[in-house]
C-alpha positions in Angstrom: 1.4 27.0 -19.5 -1.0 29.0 -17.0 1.1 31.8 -15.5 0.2 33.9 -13.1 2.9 37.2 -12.8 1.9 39.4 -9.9 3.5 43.3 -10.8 5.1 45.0 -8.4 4.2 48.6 -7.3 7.1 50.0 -9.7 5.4 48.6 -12.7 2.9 51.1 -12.0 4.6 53.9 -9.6 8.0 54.5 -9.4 9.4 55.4 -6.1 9.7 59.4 -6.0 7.9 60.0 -9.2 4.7 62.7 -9.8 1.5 60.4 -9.4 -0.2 60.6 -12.5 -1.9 58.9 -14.7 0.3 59.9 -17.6 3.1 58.7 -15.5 1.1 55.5 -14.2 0.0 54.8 -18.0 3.9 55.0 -19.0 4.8 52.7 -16.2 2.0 49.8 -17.3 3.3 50.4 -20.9 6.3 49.3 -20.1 5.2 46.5 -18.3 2.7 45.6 -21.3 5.9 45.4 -23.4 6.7 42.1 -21.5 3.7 40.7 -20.7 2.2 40.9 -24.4 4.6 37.5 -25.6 3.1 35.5 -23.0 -0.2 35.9 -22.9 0.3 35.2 -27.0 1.6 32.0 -26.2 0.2 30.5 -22.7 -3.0 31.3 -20.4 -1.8 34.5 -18.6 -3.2 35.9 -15.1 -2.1 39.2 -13.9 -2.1 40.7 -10.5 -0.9 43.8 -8.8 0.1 46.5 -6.4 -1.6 49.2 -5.2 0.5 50.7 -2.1 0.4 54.0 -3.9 -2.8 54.3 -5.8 -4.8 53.3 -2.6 -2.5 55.7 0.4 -3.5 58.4 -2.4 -7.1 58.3 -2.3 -7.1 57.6 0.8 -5.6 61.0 1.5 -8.0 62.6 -1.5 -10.8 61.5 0.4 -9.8 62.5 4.0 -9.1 66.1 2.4 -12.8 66.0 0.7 -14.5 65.1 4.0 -13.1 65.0 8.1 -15.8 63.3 9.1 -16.7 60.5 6.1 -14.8 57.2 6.1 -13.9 55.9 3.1 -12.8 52.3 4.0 -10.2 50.7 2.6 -12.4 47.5 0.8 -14.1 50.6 -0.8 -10.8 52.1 -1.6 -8.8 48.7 -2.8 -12.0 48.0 -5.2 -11.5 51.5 -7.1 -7.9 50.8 -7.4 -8.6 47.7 -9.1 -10.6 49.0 -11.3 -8.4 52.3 -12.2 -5.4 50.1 -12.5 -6.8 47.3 -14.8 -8.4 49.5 -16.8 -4.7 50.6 -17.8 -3.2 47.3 -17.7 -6.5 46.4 -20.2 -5.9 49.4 -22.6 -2.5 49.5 -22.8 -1.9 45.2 -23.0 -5.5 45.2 -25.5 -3.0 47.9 -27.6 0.0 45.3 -28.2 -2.1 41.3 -28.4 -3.9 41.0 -32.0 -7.6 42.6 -31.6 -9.4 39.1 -31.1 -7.8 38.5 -28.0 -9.9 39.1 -25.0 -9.1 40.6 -21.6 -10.6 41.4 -18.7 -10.6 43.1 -15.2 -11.8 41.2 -12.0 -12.8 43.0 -9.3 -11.6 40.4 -6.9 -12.7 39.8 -3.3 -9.8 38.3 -0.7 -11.2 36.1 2.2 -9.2 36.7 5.4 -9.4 35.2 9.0 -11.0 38.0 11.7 -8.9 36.4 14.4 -5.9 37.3 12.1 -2.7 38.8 15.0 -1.9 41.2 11.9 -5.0 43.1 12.9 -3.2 44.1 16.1 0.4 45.1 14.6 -0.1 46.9 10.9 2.8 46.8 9.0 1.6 47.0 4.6 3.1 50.4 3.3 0.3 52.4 1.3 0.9 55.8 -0.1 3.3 58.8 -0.7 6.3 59.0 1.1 6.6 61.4 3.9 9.5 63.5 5.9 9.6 62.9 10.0 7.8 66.2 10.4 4.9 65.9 8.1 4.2 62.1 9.1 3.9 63.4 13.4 1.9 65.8 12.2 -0.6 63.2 10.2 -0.4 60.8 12.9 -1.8 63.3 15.4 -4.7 64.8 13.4 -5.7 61.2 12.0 -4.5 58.8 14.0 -2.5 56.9 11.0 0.3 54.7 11.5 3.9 55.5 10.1 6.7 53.5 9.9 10.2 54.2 8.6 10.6 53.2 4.5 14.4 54.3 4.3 15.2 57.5 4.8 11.8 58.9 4.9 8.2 57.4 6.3 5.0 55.7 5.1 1.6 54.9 6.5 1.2 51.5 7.5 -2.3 49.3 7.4 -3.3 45.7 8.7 -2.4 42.9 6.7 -4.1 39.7 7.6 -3.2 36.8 5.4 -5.1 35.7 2.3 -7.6 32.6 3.1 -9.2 32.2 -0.3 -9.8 34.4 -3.9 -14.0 34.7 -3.5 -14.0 35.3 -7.2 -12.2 31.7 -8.5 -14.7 30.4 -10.8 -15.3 33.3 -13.1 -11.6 33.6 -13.3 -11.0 29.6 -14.2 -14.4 30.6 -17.1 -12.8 33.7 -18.1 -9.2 31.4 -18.6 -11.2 28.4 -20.4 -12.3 31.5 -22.9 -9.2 32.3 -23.6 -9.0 35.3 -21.8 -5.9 37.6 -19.8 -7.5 37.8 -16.9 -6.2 40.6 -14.7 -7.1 40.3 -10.8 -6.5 40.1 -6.9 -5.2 43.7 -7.4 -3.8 45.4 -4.6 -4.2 41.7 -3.1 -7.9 41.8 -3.7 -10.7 43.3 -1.9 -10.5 42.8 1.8 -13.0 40.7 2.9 -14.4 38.7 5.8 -17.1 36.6 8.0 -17.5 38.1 11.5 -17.6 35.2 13.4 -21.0 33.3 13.7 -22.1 35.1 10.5 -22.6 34.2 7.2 -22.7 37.6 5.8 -19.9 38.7 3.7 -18.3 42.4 5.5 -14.9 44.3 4.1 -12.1 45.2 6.2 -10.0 48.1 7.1 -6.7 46.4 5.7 -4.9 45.6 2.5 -3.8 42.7 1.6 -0.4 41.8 0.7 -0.5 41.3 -3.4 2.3 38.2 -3.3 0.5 36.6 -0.8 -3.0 36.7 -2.2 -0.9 35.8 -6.1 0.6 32.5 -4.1 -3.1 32.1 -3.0 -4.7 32.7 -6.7 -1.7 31.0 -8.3 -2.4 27.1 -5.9 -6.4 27.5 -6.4 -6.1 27.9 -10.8 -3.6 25.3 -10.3 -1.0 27.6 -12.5 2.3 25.7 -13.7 4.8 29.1 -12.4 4.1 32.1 -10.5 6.4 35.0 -11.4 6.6 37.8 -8.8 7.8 40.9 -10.8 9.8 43.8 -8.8 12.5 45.8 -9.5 15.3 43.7 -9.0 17.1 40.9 -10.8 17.2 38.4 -8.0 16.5 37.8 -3.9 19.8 38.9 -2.7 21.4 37.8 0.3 23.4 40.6 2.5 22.0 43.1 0.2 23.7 46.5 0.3 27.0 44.9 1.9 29.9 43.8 -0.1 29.0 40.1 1.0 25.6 40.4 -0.8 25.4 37.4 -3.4 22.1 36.8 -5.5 20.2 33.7 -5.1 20.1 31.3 -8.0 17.7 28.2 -6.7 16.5 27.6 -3.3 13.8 25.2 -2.0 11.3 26.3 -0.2 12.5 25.1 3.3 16.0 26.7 2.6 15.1 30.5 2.3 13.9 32.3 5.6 11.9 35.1 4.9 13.1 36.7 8.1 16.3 37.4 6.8 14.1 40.2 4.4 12.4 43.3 5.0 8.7 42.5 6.4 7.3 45.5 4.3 9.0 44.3 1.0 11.3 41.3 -0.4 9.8 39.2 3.0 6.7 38.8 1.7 7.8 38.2 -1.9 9.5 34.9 -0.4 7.1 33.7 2.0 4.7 33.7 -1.1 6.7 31.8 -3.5 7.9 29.8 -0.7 4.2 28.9 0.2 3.3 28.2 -3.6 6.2 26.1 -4.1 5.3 23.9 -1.4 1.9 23.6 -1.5 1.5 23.0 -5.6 5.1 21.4 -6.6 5.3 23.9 -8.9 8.1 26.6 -9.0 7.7 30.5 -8.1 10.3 33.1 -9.7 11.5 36.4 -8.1 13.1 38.4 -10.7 12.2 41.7 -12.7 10.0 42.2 -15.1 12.5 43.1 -18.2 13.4 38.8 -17.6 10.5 37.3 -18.2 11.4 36.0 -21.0 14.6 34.3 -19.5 12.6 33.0 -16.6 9.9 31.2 -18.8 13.0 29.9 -20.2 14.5 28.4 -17.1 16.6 31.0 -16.3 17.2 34.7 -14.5 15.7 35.6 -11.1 15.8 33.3 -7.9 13.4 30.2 -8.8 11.6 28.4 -5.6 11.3 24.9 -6.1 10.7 21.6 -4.3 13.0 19.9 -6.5 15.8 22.4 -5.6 18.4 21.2 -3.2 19.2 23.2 -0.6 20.3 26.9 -1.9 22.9 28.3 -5.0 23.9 31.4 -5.0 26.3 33.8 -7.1 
């Protein structure tokens, strides 16, 4: 089969951990450990988060320079590159040496008319306490919104239109290559209107979205979006909550989910279900190997009828 599985931010950073790269290397070595038995056995795309990596260089180069901008195309394109260069090594270290991979550095076509331009609402960086996120507000004029019990810049992000880099990704497959890209969603990028000239944006781009988007153009049999939980759950945190087996695409509302988390997770494999036929899994990473069976996490499919839960 051709898989795409798009990693969630805690592959790579755990929530409330140091940010390191010893830490960061851990994490994707973990990861690896399930990733390595399919890309042995089918054609293997891999995408991911960069919600930490990128709010943290972000802040490195804002304390290097007060007047420089360091935009966040510029900063989403050294994040892919830092994190497939560990997702490279560390995969590389477990698949027998002939095996190729490779790192994409991925551009992400988006619409400048997008509303999401006007309302950010993608989480990037550390976490913050009330205090110190006022006081960062005022002196750069950044965006917080509340992520729990603490709070967390927010950015622009516009829908995906199109993976620029398609073709060298479908060569790199036909090689038989693991093809890592669209990290951190892909490079933000766009045409002013009445231009032909390629510009980046000041956004980032939701990684599900741009995976549902990569997964319908290389026409990939499943897309698997990895997080750290075993299911979509309905009523989460309640004593009602019940996990979602199967669901069609028409019978899950993403509105019923958190817009800066699981929402996005089922808009995408909602959207990739519908537009391909194919089926989209939510689930954790440690399953993989159940869901390539046919079974673990919440699978999204036009042949589902209605929803199951449990």
């Amino acid at each position: 089969m051709r898989i795409v599985v798009a990693l969630g931010g805690n592959a790579l950073q755990r929530r409330g951990e140091p940010m390191t790269v010893e830490g960061q290397r851990h994490n994707v070595a973990v990861a690896c450990k399930s990733l390595a038995p399919v890309a042995e056995e089918h054609e293997l795309v891999v995408s991911h988060g960069n919600g930490p990596q990128v709010g943290m260089l972000a802040l490195q180069a804002a304390a290097y320079d007060e007047v420089s901008a360091y935009p966040f195309d510029v900063l989403g394109a050294q994040t892919e590159g830092m994190i497939g260069y560990l997702i490279e090594q560390e995969l590389g270290n477990l698949l027998p040496a002939e095996k190729p991979l490779a790192t994409i550095l991925t551009m992400t076509q988006v619409d400048p008319g997008d509303p999401a331009f006007a309302s950010p609402t993608k989480f990037v960086g550390p976490v913050y306490p009330a205090d110190a996120a006022e006081e960062l507000a005022a002196r750069r004029g950044w965006v917080f919104r509340q992520d729990g019990d603490r709070w967390r810049r927010v950015v622009p992000s516009p829908l995906p239109q199109r993976i620029v880099e398609i073709r060298p990704v479908e060569w790199l497959l036909a090689q038989g290559c693991v093809v890592i890209c669209a990290g951190g969603g892909g490079i933000p990028t766009m045409y002013p209107s009445g231009t032909r000239t390629l510009v980046g944006v000041e956004a980032v781009i939701d990684k599900d979205r741009a995976s549902a988007v990569l997964a319908r153009d290389l026409s990939a049999d499943l897309l698997v979006i990895a997080t750290d939980v075993d299911a979509v759950y309905l009523d989460w945190g309640t004593d009602r909550q019940r996990a979602v087996v199967t669901a069609h695409p028409d019978a899950l509302d993403p509105g019923l989910f958190p817009a800066g988390s699981m929402g996005p997770k089922v808009e995408a494999a909602a959207q990739f279900a519908r537009v391909s036929g194919r089926s989209a899994v939510i689930g954790s990473l440690d399953q993989l190997s159940s869901i390539l069976a046919g079974i673990g996490g919440t699978r999204i499919s036009v042949q589902a009828e209605g929803m199951e839960t449990r």
